[in-house]
N, C-alpha and C positions, 0 to 999 in steps of 0.2 A: 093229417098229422105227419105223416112219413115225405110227404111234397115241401113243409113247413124245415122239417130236422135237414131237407137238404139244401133248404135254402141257407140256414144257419149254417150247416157246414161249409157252405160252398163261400159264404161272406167270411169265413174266419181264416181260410185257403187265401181268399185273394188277401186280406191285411197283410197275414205274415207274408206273402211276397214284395206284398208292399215294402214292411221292414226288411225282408232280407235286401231287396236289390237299393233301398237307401243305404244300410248300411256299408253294405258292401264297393260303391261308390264313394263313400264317404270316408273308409277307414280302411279297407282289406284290397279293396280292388284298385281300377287303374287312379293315377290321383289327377286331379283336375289339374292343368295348363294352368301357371298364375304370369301375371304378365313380368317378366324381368326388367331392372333399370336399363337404361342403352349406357353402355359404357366408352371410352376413346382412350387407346393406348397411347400414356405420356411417356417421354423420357425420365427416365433415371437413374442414378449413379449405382455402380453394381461394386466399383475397386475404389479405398481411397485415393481422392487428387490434391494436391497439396497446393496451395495459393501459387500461382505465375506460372502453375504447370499446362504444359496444352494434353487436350484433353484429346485423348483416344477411343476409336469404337468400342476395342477393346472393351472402356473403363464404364457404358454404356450399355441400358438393357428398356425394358418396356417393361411398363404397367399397364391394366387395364383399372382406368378410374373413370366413377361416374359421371357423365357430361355433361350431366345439368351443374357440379360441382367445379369442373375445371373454369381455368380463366385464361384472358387469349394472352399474360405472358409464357405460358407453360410451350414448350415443343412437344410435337407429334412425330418428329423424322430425326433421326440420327444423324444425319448427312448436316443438317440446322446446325449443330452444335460439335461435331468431330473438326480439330486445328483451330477452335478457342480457345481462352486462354483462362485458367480457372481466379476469379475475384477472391476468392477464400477459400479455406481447406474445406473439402463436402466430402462427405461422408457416406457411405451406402443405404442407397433407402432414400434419399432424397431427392425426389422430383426437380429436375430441372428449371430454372425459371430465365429468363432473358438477366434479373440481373445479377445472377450468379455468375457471368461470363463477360469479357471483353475480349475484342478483336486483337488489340497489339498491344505493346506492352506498356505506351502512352497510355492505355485508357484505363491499364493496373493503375498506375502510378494516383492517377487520378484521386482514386478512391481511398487513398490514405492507407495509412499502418495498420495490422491486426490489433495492436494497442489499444483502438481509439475504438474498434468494434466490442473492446471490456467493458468500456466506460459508460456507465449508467445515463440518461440523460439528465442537464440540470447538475452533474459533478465534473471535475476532473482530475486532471492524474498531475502530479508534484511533484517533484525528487528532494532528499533531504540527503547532504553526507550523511556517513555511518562511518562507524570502527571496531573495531573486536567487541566492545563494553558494550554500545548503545545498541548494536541491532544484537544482542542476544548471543553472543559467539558463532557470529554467522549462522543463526541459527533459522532464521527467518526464511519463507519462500512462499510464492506466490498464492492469493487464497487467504492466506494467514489473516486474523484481524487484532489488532493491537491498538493500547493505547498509548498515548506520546506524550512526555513528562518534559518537562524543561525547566534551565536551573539558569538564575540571575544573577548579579553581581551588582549591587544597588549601593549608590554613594551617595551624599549631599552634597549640592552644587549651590552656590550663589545665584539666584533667582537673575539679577540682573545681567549681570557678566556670564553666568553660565561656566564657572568655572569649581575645579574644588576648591573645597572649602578645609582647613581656614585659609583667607586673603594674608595677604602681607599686607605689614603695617609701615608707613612711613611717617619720618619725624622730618619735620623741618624747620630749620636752624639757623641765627646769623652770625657770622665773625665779626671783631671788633671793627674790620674796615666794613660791614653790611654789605659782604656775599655772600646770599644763599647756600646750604648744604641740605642736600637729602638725605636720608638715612634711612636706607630698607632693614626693616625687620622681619623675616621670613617667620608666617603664621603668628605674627605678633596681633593680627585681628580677633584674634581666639580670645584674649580676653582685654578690660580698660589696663590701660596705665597704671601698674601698681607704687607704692611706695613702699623701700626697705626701711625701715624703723628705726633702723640701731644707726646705720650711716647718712636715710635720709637720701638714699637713692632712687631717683626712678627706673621701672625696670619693666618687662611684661611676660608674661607666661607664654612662650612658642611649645607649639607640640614635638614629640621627641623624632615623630617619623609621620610620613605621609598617613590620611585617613585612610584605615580597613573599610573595606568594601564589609558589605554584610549579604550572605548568602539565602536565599532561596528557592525551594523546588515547589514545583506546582504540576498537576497533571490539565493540561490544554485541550486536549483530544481524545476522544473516547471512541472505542469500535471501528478502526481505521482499517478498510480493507490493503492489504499489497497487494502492488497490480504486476511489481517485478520486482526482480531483486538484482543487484549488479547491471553490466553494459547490456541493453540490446543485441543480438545480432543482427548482420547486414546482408541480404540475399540481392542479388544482381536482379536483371529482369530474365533469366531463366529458373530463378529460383534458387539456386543454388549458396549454400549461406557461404558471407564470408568471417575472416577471420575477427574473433574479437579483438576489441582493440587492448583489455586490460589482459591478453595473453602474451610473453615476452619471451621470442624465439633469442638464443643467445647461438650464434653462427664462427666459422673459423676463417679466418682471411681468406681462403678458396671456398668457401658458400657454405661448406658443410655442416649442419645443424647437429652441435651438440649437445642441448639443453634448451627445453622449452619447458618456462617456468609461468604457471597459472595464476598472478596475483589473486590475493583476495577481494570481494569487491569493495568497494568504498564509495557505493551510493544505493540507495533504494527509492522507489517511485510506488506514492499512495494513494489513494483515491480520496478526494475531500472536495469540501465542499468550494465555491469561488471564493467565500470570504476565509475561512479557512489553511487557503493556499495564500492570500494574501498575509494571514496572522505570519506563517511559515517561514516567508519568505522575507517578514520584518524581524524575524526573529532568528533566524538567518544572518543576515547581515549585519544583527545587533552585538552577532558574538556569542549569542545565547547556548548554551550544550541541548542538544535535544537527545533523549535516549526512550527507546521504544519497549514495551511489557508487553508480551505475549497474553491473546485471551485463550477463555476455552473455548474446542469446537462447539459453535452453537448457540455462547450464551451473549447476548444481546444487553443484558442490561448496564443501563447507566445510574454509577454510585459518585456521589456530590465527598471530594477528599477534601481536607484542609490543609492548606497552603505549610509547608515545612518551615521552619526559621530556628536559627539555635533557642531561643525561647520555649518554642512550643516543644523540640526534644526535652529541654530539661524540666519542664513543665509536665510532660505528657508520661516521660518512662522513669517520671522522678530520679532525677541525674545529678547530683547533688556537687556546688563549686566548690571546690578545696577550700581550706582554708589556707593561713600561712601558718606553717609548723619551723619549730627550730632547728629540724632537723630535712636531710632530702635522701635522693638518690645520688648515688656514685656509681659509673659515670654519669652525668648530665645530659638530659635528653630535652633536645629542643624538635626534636620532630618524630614523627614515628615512620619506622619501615617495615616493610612487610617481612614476614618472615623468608629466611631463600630457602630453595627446595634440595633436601639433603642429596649429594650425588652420592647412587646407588655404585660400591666397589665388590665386584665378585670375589670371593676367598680365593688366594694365592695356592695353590697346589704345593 
């Protein structure tokens, strides 16, 4: 019995060693070796470098990144990439790659504008004049998305000739000896040949003044990103910007600047689509006004407007046409003006 009890004790001694030295390996004590990735220190930008800048040790630092992840445009050595020439503006934190850099300033050139690196693939970039009214009281800047409105001026033309309408009308005539006479009647086409009743003369109705155009607005474009606003700057091949062109230094006969005056800008550049930029650029040329409406940040969606005409205002905000009354205004107002802005005079002391 007592040989029995010590076998049992002695089997329940060994387990809990058992467990102790498990656990104690596994949780408390030393901890197991696990195998690490193999890593290879790449280059990376540590200060920023500005596009055409050459790039200094200095501006250069190392990472350790994993090496089954790297690929062979990445550098390993600083000495690779120090008196390159930087491709674009980079940033800190960014791993180096071969084609983040050119050798001279040729191989900058190459690679085009910071502009075109905006530009989505499948769009591109426009310019449309602007003026105080249309881009929003210079209100616009880059980012921004808008959409673009445009207003027409629509006549009737004679299909044939292609001219306005009404045509002139001519009568033609013989004298007693049977010579020919023409006789232009200006917009006598507008209506037939009438006859006065009472004397029995022929006669036709001309218009009193050339045809009114008839105006329209319509919105053409919806959610247009700017990609700039006003001129470009111009940097050299060390970088360095130059002067805008829409800045206007005013100088005195010995060089001396006294006055440098910052016009406002009078162009903007959009991102749109190819057919788009072709709509722009007919409409452009056509004489059309374009004027641009600020969206929210954010919001995306596209609303279907209907086209403006004096019709649909007096139709739409019930605008009701005068009648003729016997009576008017004094003085007589053939146009309207805005109102002018009262000049503020301080009290006289």
């Amino acid at each position: 019995m007592r040989l029995g009890r010590l076998l049992i004790i002695f089997a329940l001694i060994l387990i809990l060693a058992v467990l102790v030295i498990f656990t104690f390996q596994n949780l408390g004590g030393t901890p197991q070796e696990q195998a690490l990735p193999a890593t290879t220190d790449i280059v990376i930008v540590v200060q920023p470098i500005s596009r055409g800048a050459v790039i200094s040790p200095e501006a250069l630092g190392f990472l350790a990144y994993p090496t089954e992840q790297t690929i062979s445009s990445m550098f390993t050595d600083i000495n690779q990439v120090a008196g390159q020439i930087a491709r674009f503006d980079l940033e800190p934190g960014i791993p180096l790659t071969s084609g983040m850099v050119v050798s001279d300033a040729d191989g900058l050139s190459e690679t085009g504008s910071d502009a075109a690196l905006q530009i989505p693939s499948g769009m591109v970039a426009f310019p449309i004049p602007i003026d105080r009214f249309s881009s929003l009281a210079y209100g616009l800047r880059a980012g921004d998305h808008v959409n673009l409105i445009t207003s027409l001026m629509l006549i009737d033309l004679e299909q044939e000739l292609q001219t306005r309408l009404p045509n002139d009308a001519a009568l033609l005539s013989f004298s007693d000896t049977g010579q020919p006479t023409v006789l232009i009647i200006p917009g006598g086409d507008a209506s037939p040949l009438q006859i006065e009743p009472v004397t029995n003369t022929p006669y036709f109705i001309i218009p009193s003044e050339v045809q009114r155009a008839r105006l329209v607005s319509q919105t053409v474009l919806q959610n247009i990103v700017v990609l700039h606003v006003g001129n470009y700057l111009y940097t050299d091949e060390k970088g360095n910007v130059v002067e805008n062109a829409y800045s206007t230094t005013i100088t005195t006969a010995e060089g001396e600047v006294i006055q440098q005056v910052k016009e406002p800008p009078d162009i903007i550049t959009l991102i749109v689509t190819p057919q788009d930029a072709i709509t722009l650029n007919y409409l452009i040329y056509s004489g059309a006004k374009l004027t641009m409406a600020l969206r929210p940040s954010g919001d995306d969606s596209i609303v279907d407007t209907e086209a403006v005409t004096l019709e649909y205002l007096l139709d739409t905000y019930d605008i009701p046409v005068p009648i003729q009354l016997p009576f008017g205004l004094e003085p007589r107002v053939n146009s309207l003006q805005s109102p002018e802005q009262q000049e503020f005079l301080p009290p006289t002391q």
